[in-house]
N, C-alpha and C positions, 0 to 999 in steps of 0.2 A: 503480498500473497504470491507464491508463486504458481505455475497455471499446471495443470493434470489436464487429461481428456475428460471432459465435463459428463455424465452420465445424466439419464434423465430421472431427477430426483421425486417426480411425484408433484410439485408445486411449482408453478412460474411465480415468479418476482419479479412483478410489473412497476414501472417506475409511480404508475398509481397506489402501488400497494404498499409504498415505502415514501409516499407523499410526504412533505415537512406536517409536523402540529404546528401551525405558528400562534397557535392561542394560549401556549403555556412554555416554558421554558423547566426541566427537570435539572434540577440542581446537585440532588445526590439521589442514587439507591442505597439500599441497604436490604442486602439479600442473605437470606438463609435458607440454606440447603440442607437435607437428611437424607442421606445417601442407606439404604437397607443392607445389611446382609444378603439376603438374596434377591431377585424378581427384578421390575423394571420399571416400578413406581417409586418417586419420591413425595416427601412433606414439603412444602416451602411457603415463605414467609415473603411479603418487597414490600417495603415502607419507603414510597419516593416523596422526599421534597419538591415540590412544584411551585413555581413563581409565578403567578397569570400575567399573561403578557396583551390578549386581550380583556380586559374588565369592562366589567363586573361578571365575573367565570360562571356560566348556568351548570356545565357541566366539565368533567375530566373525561377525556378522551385517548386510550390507551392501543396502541397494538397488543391483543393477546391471545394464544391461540388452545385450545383445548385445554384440560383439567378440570376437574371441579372446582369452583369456586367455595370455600367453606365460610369467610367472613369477610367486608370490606367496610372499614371504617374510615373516616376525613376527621382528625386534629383528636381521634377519642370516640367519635362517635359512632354510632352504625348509621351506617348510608345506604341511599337506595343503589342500584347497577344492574345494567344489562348488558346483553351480548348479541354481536349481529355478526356471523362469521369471522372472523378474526379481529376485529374492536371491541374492548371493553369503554362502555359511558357509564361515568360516574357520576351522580346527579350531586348538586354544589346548591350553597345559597347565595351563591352572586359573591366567589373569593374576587378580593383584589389583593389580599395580602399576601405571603410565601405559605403554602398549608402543607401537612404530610398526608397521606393515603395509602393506606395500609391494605395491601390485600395478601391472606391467606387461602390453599389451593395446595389441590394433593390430584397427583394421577401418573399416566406414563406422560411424558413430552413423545410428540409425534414429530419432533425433528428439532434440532439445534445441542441440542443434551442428549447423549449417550451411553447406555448403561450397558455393556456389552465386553464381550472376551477380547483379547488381543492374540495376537498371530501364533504366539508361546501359550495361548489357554486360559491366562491368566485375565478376572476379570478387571475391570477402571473403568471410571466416568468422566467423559471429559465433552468440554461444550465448546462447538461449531460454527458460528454464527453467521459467519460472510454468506451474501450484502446484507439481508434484513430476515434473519431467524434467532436473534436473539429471544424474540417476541414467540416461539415454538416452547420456552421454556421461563420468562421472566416475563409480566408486564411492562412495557416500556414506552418510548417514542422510538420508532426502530428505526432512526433514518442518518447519518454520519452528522447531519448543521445539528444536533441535538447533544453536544457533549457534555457529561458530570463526572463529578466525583463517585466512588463505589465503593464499598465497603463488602463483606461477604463473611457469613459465617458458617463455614464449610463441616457436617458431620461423617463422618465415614468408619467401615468399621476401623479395628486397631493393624490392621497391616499394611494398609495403606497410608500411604504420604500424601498432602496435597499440596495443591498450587492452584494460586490464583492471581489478578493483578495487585502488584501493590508490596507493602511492607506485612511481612508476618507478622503477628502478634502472638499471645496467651494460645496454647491448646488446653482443653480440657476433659479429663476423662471423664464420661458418663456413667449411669450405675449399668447399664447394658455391656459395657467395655469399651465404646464405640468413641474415637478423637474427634472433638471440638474444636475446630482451628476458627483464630478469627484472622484476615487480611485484610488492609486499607491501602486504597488508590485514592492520596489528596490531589493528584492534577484530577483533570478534567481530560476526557480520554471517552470517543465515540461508543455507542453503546455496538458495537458490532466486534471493537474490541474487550471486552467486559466479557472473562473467562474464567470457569474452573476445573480442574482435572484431577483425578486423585485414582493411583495404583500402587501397585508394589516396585516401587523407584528404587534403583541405586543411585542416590544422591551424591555429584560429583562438585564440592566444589574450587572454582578454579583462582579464587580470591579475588581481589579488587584489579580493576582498571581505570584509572583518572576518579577517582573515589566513585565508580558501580563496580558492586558484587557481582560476578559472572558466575551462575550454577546451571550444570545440567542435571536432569532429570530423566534417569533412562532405565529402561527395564536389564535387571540384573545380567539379565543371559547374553542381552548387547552393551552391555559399557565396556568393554575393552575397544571395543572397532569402534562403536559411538564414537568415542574421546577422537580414535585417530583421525574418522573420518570428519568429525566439525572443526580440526586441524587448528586455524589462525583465530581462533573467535576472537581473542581479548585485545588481538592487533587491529579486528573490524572498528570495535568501538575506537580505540587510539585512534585508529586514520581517521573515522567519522566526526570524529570530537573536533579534531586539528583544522579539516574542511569545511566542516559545516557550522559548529559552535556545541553545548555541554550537550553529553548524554542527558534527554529528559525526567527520566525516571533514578528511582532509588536504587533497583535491584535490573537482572538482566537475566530471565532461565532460559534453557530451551531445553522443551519438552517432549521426549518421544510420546506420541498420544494416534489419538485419533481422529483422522479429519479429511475430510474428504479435498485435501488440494494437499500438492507437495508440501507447501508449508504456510503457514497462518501468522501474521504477524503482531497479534496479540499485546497488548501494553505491558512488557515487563515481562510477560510471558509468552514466549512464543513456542506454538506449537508445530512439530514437525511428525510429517506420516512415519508413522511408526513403521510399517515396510521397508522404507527404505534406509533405516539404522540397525547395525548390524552386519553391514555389506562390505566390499572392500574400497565399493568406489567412493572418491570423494564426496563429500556435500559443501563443501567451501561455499560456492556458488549458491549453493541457498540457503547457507545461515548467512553471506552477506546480502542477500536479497529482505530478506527480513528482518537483519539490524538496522539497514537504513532504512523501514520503512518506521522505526520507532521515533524515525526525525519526521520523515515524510509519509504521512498516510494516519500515525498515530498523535503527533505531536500537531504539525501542521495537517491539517483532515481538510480534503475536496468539501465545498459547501454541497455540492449537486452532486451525483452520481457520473451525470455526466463530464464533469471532469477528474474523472479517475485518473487521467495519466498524471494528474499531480501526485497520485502515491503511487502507479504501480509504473510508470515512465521515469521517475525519481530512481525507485529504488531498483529499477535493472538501468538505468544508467552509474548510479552510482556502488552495485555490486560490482560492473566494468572498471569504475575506477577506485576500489581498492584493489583488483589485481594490477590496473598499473601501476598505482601507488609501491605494491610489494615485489612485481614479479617483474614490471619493467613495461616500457611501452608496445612494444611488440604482443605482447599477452593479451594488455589490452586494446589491438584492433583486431586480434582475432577474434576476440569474444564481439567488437563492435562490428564484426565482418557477421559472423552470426545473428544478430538483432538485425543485421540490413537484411542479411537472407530469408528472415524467418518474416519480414515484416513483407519483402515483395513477392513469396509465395501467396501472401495472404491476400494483397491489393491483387494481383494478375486471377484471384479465384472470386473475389467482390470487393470492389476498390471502397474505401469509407472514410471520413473525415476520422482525427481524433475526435474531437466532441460531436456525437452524433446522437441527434435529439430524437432520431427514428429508432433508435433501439431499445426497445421495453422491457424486456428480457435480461435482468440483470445479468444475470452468466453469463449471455454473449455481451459484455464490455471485458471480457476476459479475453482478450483477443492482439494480436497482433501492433494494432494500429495503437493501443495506449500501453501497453508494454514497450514493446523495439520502433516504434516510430517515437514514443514518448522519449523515449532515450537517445535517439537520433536528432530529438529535435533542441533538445538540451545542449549534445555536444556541438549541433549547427549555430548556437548562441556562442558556446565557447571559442567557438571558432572565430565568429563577427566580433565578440569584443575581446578577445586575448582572454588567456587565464586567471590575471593578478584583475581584472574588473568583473570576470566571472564568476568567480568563487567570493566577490566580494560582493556580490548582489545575492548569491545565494546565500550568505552569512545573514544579509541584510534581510532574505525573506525569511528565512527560521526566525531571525529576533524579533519582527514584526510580527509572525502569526504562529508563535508559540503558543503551543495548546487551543487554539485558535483555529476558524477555519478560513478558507481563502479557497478564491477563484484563479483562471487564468489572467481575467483582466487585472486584477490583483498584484501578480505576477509579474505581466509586460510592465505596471508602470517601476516596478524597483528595476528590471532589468534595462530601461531605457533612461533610466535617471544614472546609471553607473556605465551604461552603453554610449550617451551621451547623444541618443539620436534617436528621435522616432521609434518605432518597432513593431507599428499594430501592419505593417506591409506583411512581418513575416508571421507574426500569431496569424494573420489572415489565412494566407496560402500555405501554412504547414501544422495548423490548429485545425481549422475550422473548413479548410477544403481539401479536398481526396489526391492523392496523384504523388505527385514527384518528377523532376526533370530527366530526359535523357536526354543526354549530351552528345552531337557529333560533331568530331573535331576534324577540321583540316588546314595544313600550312603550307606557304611558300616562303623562300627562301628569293630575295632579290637586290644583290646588293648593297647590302647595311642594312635592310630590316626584314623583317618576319612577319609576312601578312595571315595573320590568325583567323579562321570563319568559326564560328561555332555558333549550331542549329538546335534548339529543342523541339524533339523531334515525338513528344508524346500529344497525344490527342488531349484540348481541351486547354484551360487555362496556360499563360507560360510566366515562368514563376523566375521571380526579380531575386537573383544572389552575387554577390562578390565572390568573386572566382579565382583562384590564383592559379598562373599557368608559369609552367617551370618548360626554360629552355636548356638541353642537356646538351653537351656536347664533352669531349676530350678532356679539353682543361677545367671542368667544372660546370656550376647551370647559373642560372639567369631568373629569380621568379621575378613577375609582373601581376598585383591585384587588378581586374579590372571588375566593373558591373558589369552584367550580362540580364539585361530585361528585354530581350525582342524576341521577337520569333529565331532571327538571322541576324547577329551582329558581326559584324566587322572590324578587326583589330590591327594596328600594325605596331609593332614594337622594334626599335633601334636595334642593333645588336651585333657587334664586335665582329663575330665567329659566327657560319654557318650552323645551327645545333643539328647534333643528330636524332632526335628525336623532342619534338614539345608535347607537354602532358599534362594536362587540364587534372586542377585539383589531386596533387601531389600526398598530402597527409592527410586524407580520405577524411574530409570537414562535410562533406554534402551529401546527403542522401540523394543519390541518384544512381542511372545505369549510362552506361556508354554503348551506343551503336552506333553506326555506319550508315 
């Protein structure tokens, strides 16, 4: 996802409100939609497969929030069910087996689905989700450890097109006029990404990449600027393929829609705020934001909440590096010069760990510290073990928790098995505690060596890194790795030629600042 000025939406999303179910495991939905000709109610149908994970199941316990309910049945039957604020319990005979549960319900959704105009007038429905509003328009487990399969049978009138996750299928005309489409999503894909949209698209497509279909989906008045502005797409997936391992999914759209964040990264579908297609300035930067979160975030999905920088730390470090991949290195440490600025405006206004179990308020994890510290703390890995063992532990984490979810700890142990050394020093103090070093340097110069001081000089912990200091002079420089875990270490290094200047952390590997 990429991050907008957050507005106050009418509803907090507490990490209580988005708790795991761990008494059942949802296997698949199967949702149908009846989108009206006019007004702002729909029909809808979910029949979810459910596994009980505790047995003997008394009851089915759903996140759902508003509509009428008109029928809910378990394997055929009619069931009992009630509602207590936004949970639906569905009353069981003690399942232990895999059951289905069928609930039917008609009304407006009071948030997640949207039935409204777009900027050009014209109306479309498209659903919202991020973190847990799936559950505003679909029954579900609304929390990312809850991943299935999804199916959708999308109705709408005949002038619109839709999209949803997955492989299209069969449309079918109705005697009303109105398109039937079916889609199927066979991976297993969080329900926060589980999406549908349907307007009057001009359908762009842009053909295969490494065997995925690339289509946009854009409103007629913007597809010429759309096209120019989404620029590189089919090189994102190339570079992402080659670094990371296969495009997940079958198909690849991005969707001019509706959504309350720059853009949504949606399995298969991704949607982008319709505002800002149609302009002249790029969006490069965030369609590669949200192609790589269909590795990370959609493919491999945070178990917790709280570890979101596994997808949104991922995929703004690795939008960074497909403009180095394309446009050179220089590209990409301006953009990594930006993720450092954006991240130590944020710590100098309220400093905060990436994983911070004191924020309850989903939207504020939409911040600074799991975006551009997450990405900061990525390339500080790359840094410690070279590139050729970096990119090989991050190959090695996609293959392990494809479609799959994972932690950090998860994480350090691939990265310290390909690292060849411990690691939990640096998850510590760049995970899970607030800050960052500032570095003050000073040298002398005395007869064949170069006695180096350098002081961390921020308040509170002082944090253990390999430092590499480069000695410059005339004919050339000199680096030297050293640790630096003290408050005040002291360094001497041999050295030929007096340098004319020494300069700590030369290709900007460290999150930190320098003072005096």
């Amino acid at each position: 996802m990429t991050r907008v000025a957050v507005a106050v939406f009418g509803f907090l999303f507490a990490f209580a409100a988005a708790a795991q179910n761990r008494s059942v495991d949802v296997l698949h939905y199967r949702i149908e939609v009846d989108v009206p000709y006019q007004g702002d109610e729909i029909a809808a149908r979910a029949e979810l497969t459910v596994k009980p994970v505790a047995t003997p199941l008394a009851s089915l316990d759903l996140d759902f929030a508003g509509f009428t309910i008109d029928e809910v049945t378990v394997d055929g039957a009619s069931a009992k069910f009630a509602r207590d604020g936004e949970k639906l319990r569905i009353e069981l005979d003690g399942k232990s087996e895999p059951f289905r549960a069928l609930i039917r319900y008609h009304g407006k959704p009071g948030d997640g689905l949207f039935l409204q105009n777009n900027k050009h007038g014209r109306r479309g429905v498209f659903a919202d989700n991020w973190p847990n509003r799936a559950h505003f328009w679909f029954p579900s487990v609304d929390h990312p450890s809850d991943k299935a399969t999804v199916e959708f049978f999308v109705t709408v009138p005949p002038t619109y097109e839709s999209i949803a996750n997955g492989v299209r299928g069969k449309t079918t005309t109705l005697p009303d006029g109105r398109q039937r489409t079916y889609w199927s999503e066979s991976t297993p894909i969080p329900v926060h990404c589980m999406v549908i949209g349907a307007a009057e698209f001009s359908v762009v497509r842009l053909g295969m990449m490494r065997g995925t279909e690339i289509t946009y989906y854009l409103d007629p008045a913007d597809r010429d600027k759309g096209i120019r502005q989404l620029g590189r797409t089919p090189r994102m997936v190339d570079v992402f393929t080659s670094l990371v391992g296969p495009y997940p999914y079958a198909k690849l759209a991005l969707v001019q829609s509706s959504t309350r964040f720059g853009g949504m990264e949606n399995a298969t579908a991704i949607f982008l705020d319709e505002k800002r297609l149609g302009g002249d300035v790029s969006l490069e930067g965030l369609a590669a934001h949200e192609i790589a979160h269909q590795w990370f975030g959609d493919s491999v999905t945070q178990t917790q909440w709280s570890d979101l920088w596994l997808s949104e730390g991922f995929a703004t470090y690795f939008e960074h590096v497909f403009f180095e991949s394309v446009d050179g290195p220089e590209a990409f440490k301006v953009r990594m010069r930006g993720s450092r600025d954006d991240y130590l405006k944020a710590n100098r206004a309220q400093p905060r760990p990436i994983n911070d179990a004191s924020v309850t308020d989903l939207f504020k994890l939409l911040n600074a510290f799991n975006y551009d510290k997450g990405a900061w703390v990525l390339h500080m890995l790359r840094g410690i073990m070279g590139d050729e063992a970096f990119f090989a532990a991050i190959r090695d984490y996609y293959a392990a928790y494809r479609d799959r979810n994972a932690t950090t700890a998860e994480l350090r142990l691939i990265m310290e098995r390909h690292a060849g050394q411990p690691l939990d020093w640096f998850f510590n103090e760049w995970v899970y505690e607030a800050g960052h070093p500032m570095y003050a340097l000073d040298w002398r110069w005395n007869d064949g060596k170069v006695g180096v001081t350098i002081e961390q000089k921020q308040e509170g912990a002082v944090f253990r890194m390999p430092v590499v200091l480069e000695l410059r002079n005339d004919d050339g420089v000199q680096r030297e790795t050293v640790l630096v875990d003290e408050r005040r270490e002291q360094i001497e290094i041999v050295s030929e030629q007096r340098p004319t200047t020494v300069v700590l952390d030369p290709d900007e590997v460290i999150l930190k600042e320098m003072v005096k």
